[in-house]
C-alpha positions in Angstrom: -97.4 35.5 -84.2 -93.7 35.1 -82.4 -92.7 37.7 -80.0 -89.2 38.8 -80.4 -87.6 38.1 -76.4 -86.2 42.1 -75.6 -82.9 40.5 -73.9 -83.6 44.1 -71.1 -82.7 43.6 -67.7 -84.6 45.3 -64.7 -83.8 46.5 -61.4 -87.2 46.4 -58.7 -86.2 47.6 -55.4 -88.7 47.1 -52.6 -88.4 49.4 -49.5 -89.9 49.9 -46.0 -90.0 49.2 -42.1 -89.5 45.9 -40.9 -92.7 44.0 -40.9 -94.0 45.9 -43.5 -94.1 42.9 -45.9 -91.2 42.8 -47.8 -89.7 39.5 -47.9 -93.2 38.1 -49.1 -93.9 40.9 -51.6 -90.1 39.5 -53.1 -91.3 35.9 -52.3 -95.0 37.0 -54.5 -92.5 38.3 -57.2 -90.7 35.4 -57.9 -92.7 33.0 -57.8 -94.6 34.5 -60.7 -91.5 34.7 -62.8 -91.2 30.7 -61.9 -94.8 30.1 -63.1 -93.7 32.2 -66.1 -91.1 29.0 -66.5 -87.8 31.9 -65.6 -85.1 30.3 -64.3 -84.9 32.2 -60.5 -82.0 32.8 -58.6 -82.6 33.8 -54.5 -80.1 35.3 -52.3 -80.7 35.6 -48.7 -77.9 37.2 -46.1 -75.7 34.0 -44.4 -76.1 35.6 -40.7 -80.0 35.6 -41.0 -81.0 33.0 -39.3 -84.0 33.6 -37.4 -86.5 31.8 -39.1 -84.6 29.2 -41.0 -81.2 28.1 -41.7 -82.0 26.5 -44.6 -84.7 28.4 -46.5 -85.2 32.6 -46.8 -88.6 33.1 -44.7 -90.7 35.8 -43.9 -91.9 37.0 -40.4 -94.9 34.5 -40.3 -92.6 31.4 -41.2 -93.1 31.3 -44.9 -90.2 29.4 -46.8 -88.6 29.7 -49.9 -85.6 27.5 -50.9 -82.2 29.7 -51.5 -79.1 30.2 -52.4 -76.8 30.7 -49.1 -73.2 30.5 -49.0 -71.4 30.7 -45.7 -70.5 33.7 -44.4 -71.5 35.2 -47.5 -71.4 39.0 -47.3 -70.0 40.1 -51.0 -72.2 39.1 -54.0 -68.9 39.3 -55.9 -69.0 35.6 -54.9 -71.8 34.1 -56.5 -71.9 36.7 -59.8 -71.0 34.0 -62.2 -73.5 31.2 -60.5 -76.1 34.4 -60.7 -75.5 35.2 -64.4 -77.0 32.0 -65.3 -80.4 32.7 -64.2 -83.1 35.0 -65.6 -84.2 36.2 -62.1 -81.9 37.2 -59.0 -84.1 37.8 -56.0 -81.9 39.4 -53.0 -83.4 39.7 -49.2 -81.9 41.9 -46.9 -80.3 43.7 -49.2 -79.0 46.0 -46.9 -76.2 44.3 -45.5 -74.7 43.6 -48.6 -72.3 46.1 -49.1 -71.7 45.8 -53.4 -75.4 45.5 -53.6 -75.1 48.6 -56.3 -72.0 47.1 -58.3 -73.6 43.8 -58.2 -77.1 45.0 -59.3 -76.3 47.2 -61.4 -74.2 44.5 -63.4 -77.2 41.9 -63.9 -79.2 44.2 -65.1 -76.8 45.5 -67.8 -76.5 41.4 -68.4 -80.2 41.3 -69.0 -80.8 39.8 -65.4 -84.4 40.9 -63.6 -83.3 41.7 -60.0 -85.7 42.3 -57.1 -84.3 43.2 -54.0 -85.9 43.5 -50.6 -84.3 45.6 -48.0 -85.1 48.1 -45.0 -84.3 51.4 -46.1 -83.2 53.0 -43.0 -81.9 52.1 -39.8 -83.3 52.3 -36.4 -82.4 56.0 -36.1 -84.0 56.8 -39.4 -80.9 56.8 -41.2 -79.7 55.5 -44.6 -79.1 51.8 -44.1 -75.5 51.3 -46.0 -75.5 51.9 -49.6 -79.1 50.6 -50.6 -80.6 54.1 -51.2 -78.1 54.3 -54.2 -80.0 51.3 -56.2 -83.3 54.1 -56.5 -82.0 56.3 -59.2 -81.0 53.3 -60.8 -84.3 51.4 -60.8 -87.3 50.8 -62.9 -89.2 49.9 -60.3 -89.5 51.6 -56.5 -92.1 50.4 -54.0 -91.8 52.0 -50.7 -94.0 49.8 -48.1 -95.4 50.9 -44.7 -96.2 48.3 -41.3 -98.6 49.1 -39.1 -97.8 50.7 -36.2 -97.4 48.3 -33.0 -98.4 51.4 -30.7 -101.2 52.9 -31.6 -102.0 51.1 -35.0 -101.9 53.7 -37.7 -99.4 53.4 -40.8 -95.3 52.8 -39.6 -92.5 54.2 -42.3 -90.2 53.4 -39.0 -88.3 50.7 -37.4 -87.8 51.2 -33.7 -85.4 48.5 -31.6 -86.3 47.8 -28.7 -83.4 47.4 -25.5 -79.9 49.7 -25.4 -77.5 48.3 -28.1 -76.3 50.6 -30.5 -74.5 48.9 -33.4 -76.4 49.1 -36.6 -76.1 45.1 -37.7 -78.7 43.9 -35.0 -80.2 41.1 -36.6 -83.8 40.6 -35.2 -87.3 39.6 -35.2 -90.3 41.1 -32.6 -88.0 40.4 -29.5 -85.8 43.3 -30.8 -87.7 45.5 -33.5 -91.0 47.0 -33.6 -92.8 48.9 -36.5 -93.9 52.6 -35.7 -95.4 55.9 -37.2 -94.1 59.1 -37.0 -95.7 60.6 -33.9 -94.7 56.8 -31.8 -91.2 57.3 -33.2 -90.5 60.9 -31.6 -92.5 60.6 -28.5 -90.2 57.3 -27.5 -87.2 59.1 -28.4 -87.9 62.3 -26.7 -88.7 59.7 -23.6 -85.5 58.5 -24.2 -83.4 61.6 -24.1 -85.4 62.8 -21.2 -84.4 59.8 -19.3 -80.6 60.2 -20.3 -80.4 63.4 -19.1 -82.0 62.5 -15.6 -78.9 60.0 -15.1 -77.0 62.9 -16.3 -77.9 65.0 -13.8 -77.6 63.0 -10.8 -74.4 61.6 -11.9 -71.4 63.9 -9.9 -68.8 66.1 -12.2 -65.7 64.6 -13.1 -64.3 67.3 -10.6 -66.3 66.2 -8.0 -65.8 62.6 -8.0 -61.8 63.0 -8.2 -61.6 65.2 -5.8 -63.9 63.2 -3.1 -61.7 60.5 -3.8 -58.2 61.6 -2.9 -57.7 61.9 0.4 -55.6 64.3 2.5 -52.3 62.8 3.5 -52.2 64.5 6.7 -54.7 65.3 9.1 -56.1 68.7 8.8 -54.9 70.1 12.3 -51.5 68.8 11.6 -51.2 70.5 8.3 -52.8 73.8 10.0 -50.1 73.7 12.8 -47.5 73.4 10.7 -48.3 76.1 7.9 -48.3 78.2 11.1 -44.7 77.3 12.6 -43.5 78.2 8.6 -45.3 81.9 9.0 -44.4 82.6 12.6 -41.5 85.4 13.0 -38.2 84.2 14.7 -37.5 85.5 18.2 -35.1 88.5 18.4 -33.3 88.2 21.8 -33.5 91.2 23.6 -30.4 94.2 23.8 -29.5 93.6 27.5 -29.0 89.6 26.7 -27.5 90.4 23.2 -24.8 92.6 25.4 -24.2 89.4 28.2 -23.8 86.9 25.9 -21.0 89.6 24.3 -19.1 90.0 27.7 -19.3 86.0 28.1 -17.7 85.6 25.2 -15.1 88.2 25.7 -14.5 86.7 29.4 -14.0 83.8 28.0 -11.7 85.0 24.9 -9.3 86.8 28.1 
């Protein structure tokens, strides 16, 4: 009996925390398309290099060859090399900011597309547009990590040190996995401790004001804003009358 092919593409998004097994679940999911003799297509963000230049890898140093062009941050750029295969596999799909378009596109074409990507940053916010790909999916796994504190199940990505921008590409030396309870208590810790350096910092009034300082001394400026409000002398009548008869003497 032949089976008539059903020329229907697929969208399979795979969520979670980092370490949570992503990259391999994507890296399980391909390779049985390739046993199923599909022609597969990999995609793996240019400035990830942590683990390989070369190859996509996950956290414990498994490869998989890729496709990597440099600098590559639009898949715009390899669309027509990717409509040629029956699988697009996409890692880190979170940086790729026409991830929906793009997607959404090789699926209409009949493509199977299976991205990988962290679904929140590390303040629990949505990560660029990825969250848009779930209404358009068959296929939504959310994953969980363990937690690296206390060892129950992590939904969250904490980083580790002070830097704020959202692109921080990282492995362990930068990210940890945690649960909900880890996640608050380290950032109540963390606001606690901001508003200690708050608090012994001095007011900008303060500090401007300690650090002009007077041009005078302050017993000079006192003696003179006393001379200003001192009354003139008023000569008495008997000289005011002498000086007249001076004058006068003087006039004859």
């Amino acid at each position: 009996m032949e089976c008539e092919r059903r020329n229907a593409g697929r969208l399979e998004v795979i969520l979670g925390p980092m370490f949570s097994g992503k990259s391999t679940e994507l890296i399980r999911r391909i390779r049985r398309h390739t046993i199923a003799k599909q022609r597969c297509f990999v995609i793996k963000y240019a400035a990830d290099s942590r683990y390989s230049k070369e190859n996509m890898a996950t956290h414990d140093r498994y490869l998989i060859p890729h496709k990597n062009k440099p600098s590559i941050r639009n898949l715009r750029e390899v669309k027509q090399e990717a409509a040629l295969f029956d699988c697009i596999g996409i890692d880190e799909g979170q940086f790729f900011c026409d991830i929906v378009p793009f997607c959404e596109l090789m699926a209409s074409l009949g493509k199977i597309v299976i991205v990988a990507a962290l679904d929140g940053t590390f303040q629990r916010k949505p990560f660029g547009t990825v969250l848009e790909l779930i209404p358009l999916a068959e296929s939504v796994s959310k994953l969980s990590a363990v937690c690296m504190c206390c060892s129950n199940d992590a939904s969250f990505t904490q980083r580790l040190g002070s830097e704020t921008a959202v692109e921080v590409i990282g492995g362990a030396d930068k990210y940890i996995a945690v649960c909900r309870h880890c996640y608050l208590t380290s950032a109540a810790s963390t606001m606690a401790k901001d508003d200690a350096m708050l608090s012994t910092q001095p007011s900008k009034r303060e500090a401007s004001s300690s650090q002009q300082a007077p041009s005078t001394p302050t017993h000079k400026r006192f003696a003179k804003r006393k001379s200003l409000n001192s009354p003139k002398k008023i000569a008495s009548p008997a000289k005011r009358i002498a000086k007249r008869r001076r004058s006068q003497g003087n006039i004859a």
